[in-house]
LUMMIKE-258446 format. One record per atom (N, C-alpha, C): residue number from 1; residue in three letters; chain; atom name; x, y, z. Coordinates in Angstrom, 3 decimals, padded with zeros to 6 digits. Layout:
+------+------+------+--------+----------+----------+----------+
: kevo : kedo : bado : torvex :     east :    north :       up :
+------+------+------+--------+----------+----------+----------+
:  NUM :  Ala :    A :     CA :        X :        Y :        Z :
...
+------+------+------+--------+----------+----------+----------+
! end
This chain:
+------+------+------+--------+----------+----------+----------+
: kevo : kedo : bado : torvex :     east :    north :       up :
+------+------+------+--------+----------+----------+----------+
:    1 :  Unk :    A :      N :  000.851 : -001.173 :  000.000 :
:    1 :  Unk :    A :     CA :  000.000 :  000.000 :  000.000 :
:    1 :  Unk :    A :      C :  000.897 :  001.235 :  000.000 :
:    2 :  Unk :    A :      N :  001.005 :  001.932 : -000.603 :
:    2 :  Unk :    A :     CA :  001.452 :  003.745 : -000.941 :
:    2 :  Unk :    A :      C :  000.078 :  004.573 : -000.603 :
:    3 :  Unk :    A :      N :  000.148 :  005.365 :  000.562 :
:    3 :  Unk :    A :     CA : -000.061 :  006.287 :  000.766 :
:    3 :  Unk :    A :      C : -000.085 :  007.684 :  000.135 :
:    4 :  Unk :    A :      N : -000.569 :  008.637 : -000.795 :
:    4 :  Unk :    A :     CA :  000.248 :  009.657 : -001.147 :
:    4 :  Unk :    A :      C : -000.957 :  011.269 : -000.777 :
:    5 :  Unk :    A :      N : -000.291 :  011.729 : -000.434 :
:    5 :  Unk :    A :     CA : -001.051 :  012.958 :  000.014 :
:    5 :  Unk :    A :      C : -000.661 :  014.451 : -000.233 :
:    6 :  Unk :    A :      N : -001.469 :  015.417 : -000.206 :
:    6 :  Unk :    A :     CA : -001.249 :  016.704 : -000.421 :
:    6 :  Unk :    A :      C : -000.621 :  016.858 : -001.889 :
:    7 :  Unk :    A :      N :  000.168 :  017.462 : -002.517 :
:    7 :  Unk :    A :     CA :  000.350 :  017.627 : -003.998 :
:    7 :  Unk :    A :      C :  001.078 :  016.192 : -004.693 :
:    8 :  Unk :    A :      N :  000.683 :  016.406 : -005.894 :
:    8 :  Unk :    A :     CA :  001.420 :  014.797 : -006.591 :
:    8 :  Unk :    A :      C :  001.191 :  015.820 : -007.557 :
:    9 :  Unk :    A :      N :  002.675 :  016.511 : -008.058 :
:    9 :  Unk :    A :     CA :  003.207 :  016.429 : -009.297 :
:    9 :  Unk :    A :      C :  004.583 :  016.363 : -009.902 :
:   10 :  Unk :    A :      N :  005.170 :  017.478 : -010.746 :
:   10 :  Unk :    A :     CA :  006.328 :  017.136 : -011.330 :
:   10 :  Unk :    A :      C :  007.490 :  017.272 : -009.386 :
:   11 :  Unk :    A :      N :  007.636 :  017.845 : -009.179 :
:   11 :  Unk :    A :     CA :  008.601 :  018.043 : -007.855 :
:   11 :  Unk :    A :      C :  008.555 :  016.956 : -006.958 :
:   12 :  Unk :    A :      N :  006.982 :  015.925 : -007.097 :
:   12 :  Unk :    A :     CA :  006.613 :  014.749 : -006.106 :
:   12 :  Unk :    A :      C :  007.013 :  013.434 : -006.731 :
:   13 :  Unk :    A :      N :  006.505 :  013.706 : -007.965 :
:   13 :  Unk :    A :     CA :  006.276 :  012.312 : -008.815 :
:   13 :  Unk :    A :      C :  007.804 :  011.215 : -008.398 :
:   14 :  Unk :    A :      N :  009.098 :  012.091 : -008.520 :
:   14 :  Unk :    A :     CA :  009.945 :  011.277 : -008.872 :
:   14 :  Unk :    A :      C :  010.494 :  010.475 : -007.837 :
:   15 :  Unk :    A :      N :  009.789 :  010.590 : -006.565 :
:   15 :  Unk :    A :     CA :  009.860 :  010.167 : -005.588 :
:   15 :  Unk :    A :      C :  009.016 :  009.041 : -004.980 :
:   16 :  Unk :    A :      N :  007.892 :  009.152 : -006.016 :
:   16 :  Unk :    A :     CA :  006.687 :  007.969 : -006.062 :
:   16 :  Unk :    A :      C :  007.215 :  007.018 : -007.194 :
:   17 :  Unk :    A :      N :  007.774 :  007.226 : -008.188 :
:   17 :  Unk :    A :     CA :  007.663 :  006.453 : -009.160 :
:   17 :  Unk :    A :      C :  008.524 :  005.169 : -008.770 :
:   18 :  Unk :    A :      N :  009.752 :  004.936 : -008.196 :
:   18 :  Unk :    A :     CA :  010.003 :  003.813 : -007.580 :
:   18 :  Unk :    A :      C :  009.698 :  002.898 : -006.736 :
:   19 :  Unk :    A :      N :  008.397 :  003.263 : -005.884 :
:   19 :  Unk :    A :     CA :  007.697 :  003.002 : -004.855 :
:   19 :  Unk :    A :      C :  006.279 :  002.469 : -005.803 :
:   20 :  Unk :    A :      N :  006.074 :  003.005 : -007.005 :
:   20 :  Unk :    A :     CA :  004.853 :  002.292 : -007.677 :
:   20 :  Unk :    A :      C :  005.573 :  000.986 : -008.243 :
:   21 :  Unk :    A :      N :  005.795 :  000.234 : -008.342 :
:   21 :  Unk :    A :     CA :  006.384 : -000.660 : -009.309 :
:   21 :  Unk :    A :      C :  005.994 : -002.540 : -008.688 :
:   22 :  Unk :    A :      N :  005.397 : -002.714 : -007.553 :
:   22 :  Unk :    A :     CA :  004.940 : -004.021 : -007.453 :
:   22 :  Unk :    A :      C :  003.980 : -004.412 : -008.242 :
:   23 :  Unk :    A :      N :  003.729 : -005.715 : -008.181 :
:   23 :  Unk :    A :     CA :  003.096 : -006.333 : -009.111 :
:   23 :  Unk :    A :      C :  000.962 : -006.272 : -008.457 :
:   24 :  Unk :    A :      N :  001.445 : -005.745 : -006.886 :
:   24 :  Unk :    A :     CA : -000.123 : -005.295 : -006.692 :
:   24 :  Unk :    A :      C : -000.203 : -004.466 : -006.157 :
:   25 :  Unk :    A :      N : -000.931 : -003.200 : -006.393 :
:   25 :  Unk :    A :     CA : -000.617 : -002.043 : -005.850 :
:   25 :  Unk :    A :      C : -002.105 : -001.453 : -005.381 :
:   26 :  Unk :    A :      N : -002.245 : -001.335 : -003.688 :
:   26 :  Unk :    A :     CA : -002.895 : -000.592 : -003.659 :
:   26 :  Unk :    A :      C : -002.303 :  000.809 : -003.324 :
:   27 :  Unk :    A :      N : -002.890 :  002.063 : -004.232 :
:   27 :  Unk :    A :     CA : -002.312 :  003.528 : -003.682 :
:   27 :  Unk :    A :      C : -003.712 :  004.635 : -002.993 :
:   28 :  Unk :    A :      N : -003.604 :  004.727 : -001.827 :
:   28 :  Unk :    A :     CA : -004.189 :  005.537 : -001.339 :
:   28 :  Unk :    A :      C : -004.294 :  007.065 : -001.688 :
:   29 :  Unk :    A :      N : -005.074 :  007.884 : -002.281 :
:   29 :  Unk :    A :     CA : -004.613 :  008.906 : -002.963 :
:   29 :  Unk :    A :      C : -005.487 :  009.990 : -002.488 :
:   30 :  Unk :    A :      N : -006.549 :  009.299 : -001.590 :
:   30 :  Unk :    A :     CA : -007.742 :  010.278 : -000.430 :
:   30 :  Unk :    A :      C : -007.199 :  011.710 : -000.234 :
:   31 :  Unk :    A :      N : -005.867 :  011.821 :  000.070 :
:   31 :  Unk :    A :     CA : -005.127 :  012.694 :  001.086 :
:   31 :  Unk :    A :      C : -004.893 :  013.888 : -000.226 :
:   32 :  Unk :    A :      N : -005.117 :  013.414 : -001.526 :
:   32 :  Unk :    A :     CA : -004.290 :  014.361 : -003.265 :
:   32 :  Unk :    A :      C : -005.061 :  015.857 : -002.689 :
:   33 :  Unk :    A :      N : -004.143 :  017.016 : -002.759 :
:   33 :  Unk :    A :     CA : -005.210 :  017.910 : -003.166 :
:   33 :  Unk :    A :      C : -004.879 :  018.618 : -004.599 :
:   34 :  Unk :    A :      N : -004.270 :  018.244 : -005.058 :
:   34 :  Unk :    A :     CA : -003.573 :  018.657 : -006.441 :
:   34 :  Unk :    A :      C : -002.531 :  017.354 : -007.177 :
:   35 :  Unk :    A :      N : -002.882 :  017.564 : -008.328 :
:   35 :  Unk :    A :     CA : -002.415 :  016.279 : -009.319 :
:   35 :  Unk :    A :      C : -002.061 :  017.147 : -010.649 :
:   36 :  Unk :    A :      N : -001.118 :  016.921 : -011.184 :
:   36 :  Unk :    A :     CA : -000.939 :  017.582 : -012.617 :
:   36 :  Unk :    A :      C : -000.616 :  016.467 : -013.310 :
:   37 :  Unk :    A :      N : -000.462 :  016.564 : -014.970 :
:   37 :  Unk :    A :     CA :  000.134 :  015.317 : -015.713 :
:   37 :  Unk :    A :      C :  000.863 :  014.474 : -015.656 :
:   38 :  Unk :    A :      N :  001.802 :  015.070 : -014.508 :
:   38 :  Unk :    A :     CA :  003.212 :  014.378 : -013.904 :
:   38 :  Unk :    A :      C :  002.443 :  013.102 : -013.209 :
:   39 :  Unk :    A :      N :  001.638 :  014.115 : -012.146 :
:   39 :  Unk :    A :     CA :  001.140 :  012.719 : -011.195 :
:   39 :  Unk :    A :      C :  000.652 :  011.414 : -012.227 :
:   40 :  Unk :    A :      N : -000.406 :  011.764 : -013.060 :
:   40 :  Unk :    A :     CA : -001.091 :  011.301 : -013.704 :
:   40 :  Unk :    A :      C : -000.078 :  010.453 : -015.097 :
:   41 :  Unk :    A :      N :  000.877 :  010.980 : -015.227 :
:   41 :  Unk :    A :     CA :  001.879 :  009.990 : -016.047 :
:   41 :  Unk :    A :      C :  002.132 :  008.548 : -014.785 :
:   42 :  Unk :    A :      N :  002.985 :  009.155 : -013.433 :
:   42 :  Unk :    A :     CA :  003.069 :  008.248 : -012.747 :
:   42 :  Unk :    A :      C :  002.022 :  007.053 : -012.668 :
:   43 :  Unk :    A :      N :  000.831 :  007.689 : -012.464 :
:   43 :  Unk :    A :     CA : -000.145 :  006.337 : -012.346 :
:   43 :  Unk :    A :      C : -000.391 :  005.340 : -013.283 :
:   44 :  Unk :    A :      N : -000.477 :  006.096 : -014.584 :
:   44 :  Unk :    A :     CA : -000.361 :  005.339 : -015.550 :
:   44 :  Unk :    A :      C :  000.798 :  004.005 : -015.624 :
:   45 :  Unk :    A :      N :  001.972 :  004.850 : -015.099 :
:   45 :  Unk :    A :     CA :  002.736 :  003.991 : -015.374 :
:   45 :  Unk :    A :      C :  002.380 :  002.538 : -014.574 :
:   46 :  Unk :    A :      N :  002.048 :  003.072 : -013.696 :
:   46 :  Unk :    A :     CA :  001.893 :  002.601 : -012.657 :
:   46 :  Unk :    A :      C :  000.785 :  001.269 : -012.671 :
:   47 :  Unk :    A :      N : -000.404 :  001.795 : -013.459 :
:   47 :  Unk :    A :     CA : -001.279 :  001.139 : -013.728 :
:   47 :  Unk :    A :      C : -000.517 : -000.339 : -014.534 :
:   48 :  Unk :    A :      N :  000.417 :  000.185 : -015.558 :
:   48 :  Unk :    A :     CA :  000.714 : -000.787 : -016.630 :
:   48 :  Unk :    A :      C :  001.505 : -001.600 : -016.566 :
:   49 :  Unk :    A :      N :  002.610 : -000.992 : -014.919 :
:   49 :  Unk :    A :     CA :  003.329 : -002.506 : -014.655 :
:   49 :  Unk :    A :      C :  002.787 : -003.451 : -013.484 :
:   50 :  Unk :    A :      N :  001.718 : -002.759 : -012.883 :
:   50 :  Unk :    A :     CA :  001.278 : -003.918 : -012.176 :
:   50 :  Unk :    A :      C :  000.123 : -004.788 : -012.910 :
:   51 :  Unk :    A :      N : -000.217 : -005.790 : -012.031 :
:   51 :  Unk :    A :     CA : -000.681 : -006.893 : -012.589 :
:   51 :  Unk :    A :      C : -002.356 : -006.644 : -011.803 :
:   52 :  Unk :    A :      N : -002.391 : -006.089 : -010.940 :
:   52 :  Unk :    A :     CA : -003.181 : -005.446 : -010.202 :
:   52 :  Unk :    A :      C : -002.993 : -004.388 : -009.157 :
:   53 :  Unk :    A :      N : -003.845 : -003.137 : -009.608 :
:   53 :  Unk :    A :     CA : -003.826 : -002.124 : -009.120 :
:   53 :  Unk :    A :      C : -005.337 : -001.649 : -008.472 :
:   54 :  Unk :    A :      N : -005.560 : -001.165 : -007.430 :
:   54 :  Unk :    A :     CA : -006.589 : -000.544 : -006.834 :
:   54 :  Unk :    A :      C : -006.307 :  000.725 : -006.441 :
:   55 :  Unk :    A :      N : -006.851 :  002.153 : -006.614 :
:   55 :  Unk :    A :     CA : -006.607 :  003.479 : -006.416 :
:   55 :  Unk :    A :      C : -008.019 :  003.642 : -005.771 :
:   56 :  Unk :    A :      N : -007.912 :  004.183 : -004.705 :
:   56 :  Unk :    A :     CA : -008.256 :  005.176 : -003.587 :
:   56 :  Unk :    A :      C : -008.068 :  006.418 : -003.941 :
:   57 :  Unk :    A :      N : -009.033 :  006.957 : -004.651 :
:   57 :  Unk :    A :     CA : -009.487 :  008.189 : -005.206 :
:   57 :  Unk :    A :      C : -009.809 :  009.751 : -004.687 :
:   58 :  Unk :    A :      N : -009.536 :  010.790 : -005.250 :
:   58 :  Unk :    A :     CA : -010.415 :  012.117 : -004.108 :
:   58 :  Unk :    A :      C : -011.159 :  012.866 : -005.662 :
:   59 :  Unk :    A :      N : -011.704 :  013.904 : -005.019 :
:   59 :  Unk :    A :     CA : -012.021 :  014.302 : -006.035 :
:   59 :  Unk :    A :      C : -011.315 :  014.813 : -007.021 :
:   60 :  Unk :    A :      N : -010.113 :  015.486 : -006.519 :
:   60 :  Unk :    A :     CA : -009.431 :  016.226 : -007.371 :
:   60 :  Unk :    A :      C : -008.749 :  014.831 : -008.273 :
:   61 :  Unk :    A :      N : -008.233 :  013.825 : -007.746 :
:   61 :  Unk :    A :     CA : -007.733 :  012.679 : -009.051 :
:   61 :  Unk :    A :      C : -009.053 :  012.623 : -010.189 :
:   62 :  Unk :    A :      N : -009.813 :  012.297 : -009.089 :
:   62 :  Unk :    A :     CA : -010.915 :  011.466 : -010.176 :
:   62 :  Unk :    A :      C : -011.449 :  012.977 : -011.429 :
:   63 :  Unk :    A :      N : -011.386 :  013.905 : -010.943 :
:   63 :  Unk :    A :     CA : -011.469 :  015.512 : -012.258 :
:   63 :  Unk :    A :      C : -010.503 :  015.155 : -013.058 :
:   64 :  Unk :    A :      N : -009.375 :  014.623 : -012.737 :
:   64 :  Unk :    A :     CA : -008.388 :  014.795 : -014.006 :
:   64 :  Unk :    A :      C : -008.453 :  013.689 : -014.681 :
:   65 :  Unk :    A :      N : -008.348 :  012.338 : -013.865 :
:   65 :  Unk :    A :     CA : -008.789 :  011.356 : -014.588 :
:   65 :  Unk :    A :      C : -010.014 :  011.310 : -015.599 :
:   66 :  Unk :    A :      N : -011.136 :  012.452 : -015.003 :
:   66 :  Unk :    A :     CA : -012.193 :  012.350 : -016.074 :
:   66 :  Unk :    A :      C : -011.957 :  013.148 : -017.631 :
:   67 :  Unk :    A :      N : -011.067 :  014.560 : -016.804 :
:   67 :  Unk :    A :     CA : -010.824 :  015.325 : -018.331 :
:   67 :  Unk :    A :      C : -009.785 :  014.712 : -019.256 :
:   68 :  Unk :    A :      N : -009.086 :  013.581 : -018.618 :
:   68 :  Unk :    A :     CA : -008.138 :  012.593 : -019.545 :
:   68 :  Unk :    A :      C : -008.925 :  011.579 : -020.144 :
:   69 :  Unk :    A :      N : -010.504 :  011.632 : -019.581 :
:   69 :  Unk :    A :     CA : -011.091 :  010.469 : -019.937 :
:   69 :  Unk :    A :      C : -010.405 :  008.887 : -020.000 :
:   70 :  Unk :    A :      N : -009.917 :  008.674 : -018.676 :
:   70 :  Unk :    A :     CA : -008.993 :  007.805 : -018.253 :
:   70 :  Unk :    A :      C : -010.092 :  007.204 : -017.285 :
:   71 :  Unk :    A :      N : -011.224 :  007.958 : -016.464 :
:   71 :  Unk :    A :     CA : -011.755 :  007.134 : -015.710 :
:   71 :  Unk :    A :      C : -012.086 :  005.497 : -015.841 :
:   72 :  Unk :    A :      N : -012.517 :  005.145 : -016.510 :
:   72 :  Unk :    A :     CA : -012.512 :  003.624 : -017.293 :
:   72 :  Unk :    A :      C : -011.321 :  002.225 : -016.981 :
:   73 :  Unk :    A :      N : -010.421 :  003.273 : -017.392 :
:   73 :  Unk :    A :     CA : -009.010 :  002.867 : -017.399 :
:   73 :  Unk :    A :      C : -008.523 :  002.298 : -016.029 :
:   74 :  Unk :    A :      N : -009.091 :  002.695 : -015.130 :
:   74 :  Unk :    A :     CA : -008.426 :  003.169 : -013.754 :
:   74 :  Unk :    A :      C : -010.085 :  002.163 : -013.287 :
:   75 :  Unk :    A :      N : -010.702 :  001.101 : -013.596 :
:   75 :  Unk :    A :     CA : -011.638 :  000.260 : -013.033 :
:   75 :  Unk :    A :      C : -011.384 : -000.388 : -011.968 :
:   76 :  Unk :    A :      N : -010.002 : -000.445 : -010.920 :
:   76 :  Unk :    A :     CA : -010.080 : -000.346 : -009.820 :
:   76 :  Unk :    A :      C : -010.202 :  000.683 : -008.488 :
:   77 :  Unk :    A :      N : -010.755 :  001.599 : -009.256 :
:   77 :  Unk :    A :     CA : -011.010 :  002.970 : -008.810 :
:   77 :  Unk :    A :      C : -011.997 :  002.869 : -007.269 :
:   78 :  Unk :    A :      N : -011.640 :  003.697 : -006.267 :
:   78 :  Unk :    A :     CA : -012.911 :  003.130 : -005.345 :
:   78 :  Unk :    A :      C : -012.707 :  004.486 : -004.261 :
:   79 :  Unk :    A :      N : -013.490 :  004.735 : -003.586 :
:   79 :  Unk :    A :     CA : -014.038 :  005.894 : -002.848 :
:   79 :  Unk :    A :      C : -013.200 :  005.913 : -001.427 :
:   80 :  Unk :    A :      N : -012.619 :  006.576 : -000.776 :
:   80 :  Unk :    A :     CA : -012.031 :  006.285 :  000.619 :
:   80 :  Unk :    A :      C : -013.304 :  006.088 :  001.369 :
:   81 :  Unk :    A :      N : -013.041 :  005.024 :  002.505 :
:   81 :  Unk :    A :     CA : -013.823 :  004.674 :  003.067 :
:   81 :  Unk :    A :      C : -013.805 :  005.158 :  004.687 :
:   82 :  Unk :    A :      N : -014.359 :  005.941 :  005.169 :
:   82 :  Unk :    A :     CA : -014.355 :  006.805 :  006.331 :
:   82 :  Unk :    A :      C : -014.650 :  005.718 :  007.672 :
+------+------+------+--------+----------+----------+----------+
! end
């Protein structure tokens, strides 16, 4: 499980991207309050080397994921659970 909170972009990403790379990944992402392409490259990547991935969503991911029209993509997508 990866935790990631408060901004995820180019200054954050490169610090997540070695930490995404198991083969099951859940990433907690509740905590995002800002995501730019950077973040959103990371996940991708992220998405494509694991074998299974589950993302823990906020709103601000799931806006960009939608204007990338990536939501789909990202079908382990799921709501933090309070």
């Amino acid at each position: 499980m990866v935790t990631v909170a408060g901004e995820f972009d180019l200054s954050t990403s490169s610090q997540l991207t070695s930490a995404l790379t198991a083969e099951r990944l859940l990433i907690d992402m509740a905590g995002v309050t800002f995501i730019d392409s950077t973040g959103l490259a990371c996940l991708i990547h992220a998405k494509d080397q694991a074998a299974d991935l589950v993302l823990i969503s906020s709103p601000k991911v799931d806006r960009l994921l939608e204007l990338a029209g990536l939501l789909e993509y990202f079908t382990g997508r799921t709501e933090k659970l309070e």
